[in-house]
C-alpha positions as YAML, in Angstrom:
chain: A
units: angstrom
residues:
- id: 1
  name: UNK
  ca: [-19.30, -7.86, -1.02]
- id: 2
  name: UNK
  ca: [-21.59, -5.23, 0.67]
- id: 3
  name: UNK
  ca: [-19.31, -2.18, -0.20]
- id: 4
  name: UNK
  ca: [-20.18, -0.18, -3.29]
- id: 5
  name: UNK
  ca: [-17.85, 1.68, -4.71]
- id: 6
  name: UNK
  ca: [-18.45, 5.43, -5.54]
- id: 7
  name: UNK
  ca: [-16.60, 7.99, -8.18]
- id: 8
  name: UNK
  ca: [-16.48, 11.11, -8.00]
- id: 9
  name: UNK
  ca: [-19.09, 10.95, -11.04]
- id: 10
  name: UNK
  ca: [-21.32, 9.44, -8.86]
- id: 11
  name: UNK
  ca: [-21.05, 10.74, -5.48]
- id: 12
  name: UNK
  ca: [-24.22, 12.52, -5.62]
- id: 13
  name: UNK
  ca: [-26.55, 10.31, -7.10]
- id: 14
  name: UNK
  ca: [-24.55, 7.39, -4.70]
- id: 15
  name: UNK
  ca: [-24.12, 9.31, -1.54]
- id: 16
  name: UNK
  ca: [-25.78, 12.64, -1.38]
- id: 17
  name: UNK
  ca: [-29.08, 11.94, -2.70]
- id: 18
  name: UNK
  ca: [-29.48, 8.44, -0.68]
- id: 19
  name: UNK
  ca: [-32.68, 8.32, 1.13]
- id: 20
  name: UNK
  ca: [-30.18, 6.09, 3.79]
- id: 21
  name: UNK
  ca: [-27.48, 7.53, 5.58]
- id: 22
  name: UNK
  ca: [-24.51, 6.44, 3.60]
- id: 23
  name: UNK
  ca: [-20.77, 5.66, 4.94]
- id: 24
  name: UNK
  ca: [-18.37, 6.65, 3.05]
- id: 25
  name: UNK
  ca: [-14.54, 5.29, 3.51]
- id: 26
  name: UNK
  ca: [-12.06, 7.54, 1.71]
- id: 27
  name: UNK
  ca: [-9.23, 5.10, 0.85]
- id: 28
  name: UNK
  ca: [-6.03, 4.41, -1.38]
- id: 29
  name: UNK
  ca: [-4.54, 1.42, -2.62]
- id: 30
  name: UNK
  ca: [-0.90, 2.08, -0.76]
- id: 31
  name: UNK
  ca: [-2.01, 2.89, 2.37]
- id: 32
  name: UNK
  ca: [-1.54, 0.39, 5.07]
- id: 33
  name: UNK
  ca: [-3.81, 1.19, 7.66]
- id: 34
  name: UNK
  ca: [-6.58, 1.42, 4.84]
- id: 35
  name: UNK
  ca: [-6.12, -2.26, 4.08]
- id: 36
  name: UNK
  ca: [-6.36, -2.87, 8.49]
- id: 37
  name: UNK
  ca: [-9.81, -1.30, 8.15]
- id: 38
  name: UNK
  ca: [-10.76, -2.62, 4.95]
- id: 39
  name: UNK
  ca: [-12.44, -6.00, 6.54]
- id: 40
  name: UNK
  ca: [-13.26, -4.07, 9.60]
- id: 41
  name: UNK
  ca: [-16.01, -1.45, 7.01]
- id: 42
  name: UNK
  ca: [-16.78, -5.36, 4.98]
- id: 43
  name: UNK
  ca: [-18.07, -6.61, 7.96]
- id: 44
  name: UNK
  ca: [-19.99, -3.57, 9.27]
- id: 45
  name: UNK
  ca: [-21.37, -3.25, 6.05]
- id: 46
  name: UNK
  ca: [-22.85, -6.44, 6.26]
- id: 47
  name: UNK
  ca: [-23.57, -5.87, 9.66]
- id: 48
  name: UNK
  ca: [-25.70, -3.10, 9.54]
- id: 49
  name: UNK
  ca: [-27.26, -3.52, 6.02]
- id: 50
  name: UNK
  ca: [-30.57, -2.80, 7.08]
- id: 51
  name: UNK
  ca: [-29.55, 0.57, 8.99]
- id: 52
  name: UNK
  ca: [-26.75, 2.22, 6.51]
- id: 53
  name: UNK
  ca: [-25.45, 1.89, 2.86]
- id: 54
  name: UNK
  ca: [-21.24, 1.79, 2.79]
- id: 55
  name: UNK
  ca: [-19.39, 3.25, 0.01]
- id: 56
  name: UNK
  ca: [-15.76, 2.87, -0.75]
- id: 57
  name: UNK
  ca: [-13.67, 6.17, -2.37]
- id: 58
  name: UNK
  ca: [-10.15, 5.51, -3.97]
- id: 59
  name: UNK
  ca: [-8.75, 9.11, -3.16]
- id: 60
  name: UNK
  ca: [-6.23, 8.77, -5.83]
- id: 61
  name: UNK
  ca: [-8.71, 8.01, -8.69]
- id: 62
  name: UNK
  ca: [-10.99, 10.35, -7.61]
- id: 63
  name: UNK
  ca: [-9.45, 13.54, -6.40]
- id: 64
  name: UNK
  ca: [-13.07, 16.05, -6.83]
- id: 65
  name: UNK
  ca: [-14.97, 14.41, -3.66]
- id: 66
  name: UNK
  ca: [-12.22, 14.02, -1.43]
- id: 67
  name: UNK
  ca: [-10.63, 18.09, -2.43]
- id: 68
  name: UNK
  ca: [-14.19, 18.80, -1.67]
- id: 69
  name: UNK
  ca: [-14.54, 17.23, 1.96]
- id: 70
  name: UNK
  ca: [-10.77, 18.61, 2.72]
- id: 71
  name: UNK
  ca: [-9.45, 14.69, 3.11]
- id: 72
  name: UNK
  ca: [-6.06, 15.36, 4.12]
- id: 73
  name: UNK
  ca: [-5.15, 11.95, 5.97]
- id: 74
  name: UNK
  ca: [-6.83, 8.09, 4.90]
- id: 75
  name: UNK
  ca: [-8.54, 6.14, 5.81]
- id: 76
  name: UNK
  ca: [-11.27, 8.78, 6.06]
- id: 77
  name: UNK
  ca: [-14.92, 7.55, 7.30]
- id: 78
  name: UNK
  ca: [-17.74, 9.79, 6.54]
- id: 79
  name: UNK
  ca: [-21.16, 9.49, 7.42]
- id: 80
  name: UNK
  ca: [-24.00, 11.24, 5.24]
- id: 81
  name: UNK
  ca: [-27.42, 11.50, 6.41]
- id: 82
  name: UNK
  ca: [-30.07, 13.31, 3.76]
- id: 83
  name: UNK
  ca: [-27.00, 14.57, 2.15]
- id: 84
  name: UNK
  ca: [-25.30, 16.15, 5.01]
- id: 85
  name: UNK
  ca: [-22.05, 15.70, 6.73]
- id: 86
  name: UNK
  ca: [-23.21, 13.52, 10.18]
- id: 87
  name: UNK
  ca: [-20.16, 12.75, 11.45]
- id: 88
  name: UNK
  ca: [-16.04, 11.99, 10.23]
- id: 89
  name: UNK
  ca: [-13.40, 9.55, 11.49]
- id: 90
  name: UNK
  ca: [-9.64, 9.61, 10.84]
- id: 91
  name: UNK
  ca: [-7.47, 6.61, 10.90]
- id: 92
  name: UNK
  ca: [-8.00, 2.93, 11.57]
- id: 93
  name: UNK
  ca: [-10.24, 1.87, 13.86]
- id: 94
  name: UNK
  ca: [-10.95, -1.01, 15.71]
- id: 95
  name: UNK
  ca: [-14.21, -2.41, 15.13]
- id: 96
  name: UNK
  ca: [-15.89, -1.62, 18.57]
- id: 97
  name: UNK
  ca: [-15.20, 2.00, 17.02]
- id: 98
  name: UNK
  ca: [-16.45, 1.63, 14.09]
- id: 99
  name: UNK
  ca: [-19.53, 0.05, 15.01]
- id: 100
  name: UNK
  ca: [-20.23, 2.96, 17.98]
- id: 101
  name: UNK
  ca: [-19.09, 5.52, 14.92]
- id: 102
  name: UNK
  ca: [-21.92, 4.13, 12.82]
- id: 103
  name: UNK
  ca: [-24.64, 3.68, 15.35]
- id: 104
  name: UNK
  ca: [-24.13, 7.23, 16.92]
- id: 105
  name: UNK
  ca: [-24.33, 9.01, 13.74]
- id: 106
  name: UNK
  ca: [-27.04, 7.16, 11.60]
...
């Protein structure tokens, strides 16, 4: 597996303070289109290893980060460059989007 997961414990020290950009996908065990993207963010995690770190968020266990970042609607991608916001997704996405999120905004 080449998703981490994060905590709201460790959001800083995991995401914030990488010295790689970092994408994060804000997720929850009942939603359905979260578990469409789910291989989609595996496979671009293993994809672009060398470029980006991927983090997973369960928005239900950890309520802190996502309040934080105003997630109102998962799945939720997030991209974090030298601890700043560098870009946000909503929804599912296919994986031509996903990989044209990632390489525009890392």
């Amino acid at each position: 597996m080449a998703t981490n997961k994060t905590n709201d414990q460790n959001f800083k020290a995991d995401v914030l303070e990488s010295k790689e950009p970092v994408l994060v996908d804000f997720w929850a065990e009942w939603c359905g289109p979260c578990k469409q993207l789910a291989p989609l963010v595996e496979e671009a995690a293993e994809e672009f290893k060398d470029k980006i770190k991927v983090c997973k968020m369960d928005v239900d266990a950890n309520r802190e980060v996502a309040s934080a970042f105003g997630i109102r609607s998962i799945p939720t991608l997030m991209i974090f460059r030298n601890g700043e916001l560098s870009g946000t997704e909503i929804g599912a996405l296919t994986k031509q989007q996903l990989d044209e999120f990632i390489r525009s905004k890392t």
